[in-house]
C-alpha positions in Angstrom: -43.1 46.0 10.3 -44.3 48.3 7.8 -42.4 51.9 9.1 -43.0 54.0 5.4 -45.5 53.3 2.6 -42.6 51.2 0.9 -39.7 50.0 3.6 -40.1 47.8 6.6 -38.2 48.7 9.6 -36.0 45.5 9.2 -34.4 46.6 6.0 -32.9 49.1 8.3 -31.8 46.9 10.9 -28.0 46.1 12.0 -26.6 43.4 10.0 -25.0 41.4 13.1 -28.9 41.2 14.7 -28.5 43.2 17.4 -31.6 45.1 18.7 -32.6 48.5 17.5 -32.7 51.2 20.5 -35.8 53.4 20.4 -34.5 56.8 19.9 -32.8 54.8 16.7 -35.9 53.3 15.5 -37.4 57.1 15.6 -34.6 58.4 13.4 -35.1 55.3 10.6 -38.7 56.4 10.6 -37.3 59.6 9.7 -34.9 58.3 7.4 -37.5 56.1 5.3 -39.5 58.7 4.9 -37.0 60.8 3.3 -36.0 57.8 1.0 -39.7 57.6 0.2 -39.3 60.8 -1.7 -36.0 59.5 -3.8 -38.2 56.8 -4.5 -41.4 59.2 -5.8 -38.6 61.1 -7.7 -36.8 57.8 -10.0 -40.2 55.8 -10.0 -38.3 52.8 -8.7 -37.3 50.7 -5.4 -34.5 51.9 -3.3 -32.6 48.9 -2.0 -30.6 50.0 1.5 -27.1 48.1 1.8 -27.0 49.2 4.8 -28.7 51.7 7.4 -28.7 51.3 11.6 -25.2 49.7 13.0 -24.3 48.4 16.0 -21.0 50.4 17.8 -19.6 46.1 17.4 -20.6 46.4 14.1 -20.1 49.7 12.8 -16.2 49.0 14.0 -16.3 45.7 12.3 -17.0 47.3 9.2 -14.3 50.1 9.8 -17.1 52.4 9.9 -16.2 56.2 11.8 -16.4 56.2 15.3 -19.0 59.1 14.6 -20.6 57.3 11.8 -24.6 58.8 11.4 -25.5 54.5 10.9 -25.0 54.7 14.7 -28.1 56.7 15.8 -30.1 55.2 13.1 -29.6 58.5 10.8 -27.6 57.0 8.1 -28.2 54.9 4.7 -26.4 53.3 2.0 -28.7 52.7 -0.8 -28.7 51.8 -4.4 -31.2 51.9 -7.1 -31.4 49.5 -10.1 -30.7 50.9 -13.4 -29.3 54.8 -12.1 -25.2 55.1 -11.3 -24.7 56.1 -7.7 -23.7 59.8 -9.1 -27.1 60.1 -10.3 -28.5 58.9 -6.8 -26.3 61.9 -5.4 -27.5 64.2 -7.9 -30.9 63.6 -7.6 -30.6 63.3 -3.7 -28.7 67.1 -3.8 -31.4 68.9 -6.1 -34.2 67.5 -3.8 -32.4 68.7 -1.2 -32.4 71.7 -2.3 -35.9 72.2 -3.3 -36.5 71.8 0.1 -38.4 68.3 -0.3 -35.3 65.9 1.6 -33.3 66.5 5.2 -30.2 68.9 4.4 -27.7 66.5 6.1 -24.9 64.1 4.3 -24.5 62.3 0.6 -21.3 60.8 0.0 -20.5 59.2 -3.2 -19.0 55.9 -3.7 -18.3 53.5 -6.7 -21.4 51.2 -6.0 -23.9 52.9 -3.9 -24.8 56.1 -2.4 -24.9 57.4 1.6 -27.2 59.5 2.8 -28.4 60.7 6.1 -30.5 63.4 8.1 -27.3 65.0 10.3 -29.5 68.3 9.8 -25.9 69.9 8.3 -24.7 69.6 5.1 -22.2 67.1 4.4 -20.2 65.8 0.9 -17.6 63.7 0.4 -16.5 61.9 -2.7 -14.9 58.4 -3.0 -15.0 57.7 -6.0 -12.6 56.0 -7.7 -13.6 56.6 -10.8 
């Protein structure tokens, strides 16, 4: 089910299979649209590694027990071609021309989180 011009409600469903709630589904709405405009921005398809989780899941993962990925908020992503850095840099500047969420982007070695929390959030772990 198409949910944005470009992603499909079940690239944002919980790995283990496990049924979306609605008030999740509403928030991955919101989500893909914001992902639409990193998309606009690096002319190129946004793959998401990982997005709504399960509380079985999200622990199975060692995910927080506050984890965004819970209420649907949350996704990892990655774009071919452009280092996760540049995915965080891009995702901040939109951010701060007021065309994406303010809410987290946390950098990691091989893809880049991001979610609509409505707060500003960084972290960093890189190992790099």
């Amino acid at each position: 089910m198409k949910i944005s011009t470009h992603f499909s409600k079940e690239e944002f469903d919980c790995a283990d299979g496990s049924e979306m709630p609605l008030e999740v589904f509403n928030n991955v709405i919101d989500v893909a649209l914001n992902l639409e405009v990193v998309r606009a921005h690096f002319g190129a398809p946004v793959s998401i590694n990982s997005a709504y989780r399960s509380p079985v899941h999200n622990r199975e993962v060692g995910g927080s027990e506050t984890s965004q990925h819970l209420g649907g908020k949350a996704a990892d992503i990655v774009i071919e071609g452009v280092s996760p850095s540049e995915v965080a840099d891009a995702i901040e500047f939109l951010i701060d021309c007021g065309m994406m969420k303010q809410g987290g982007v946390g950098r990691y070695d091989t893809f880049t989180h991001y979610d609509i929390r409505g707060t500003k959030a960084r972290w960093d772990y890189t190992t790099k």
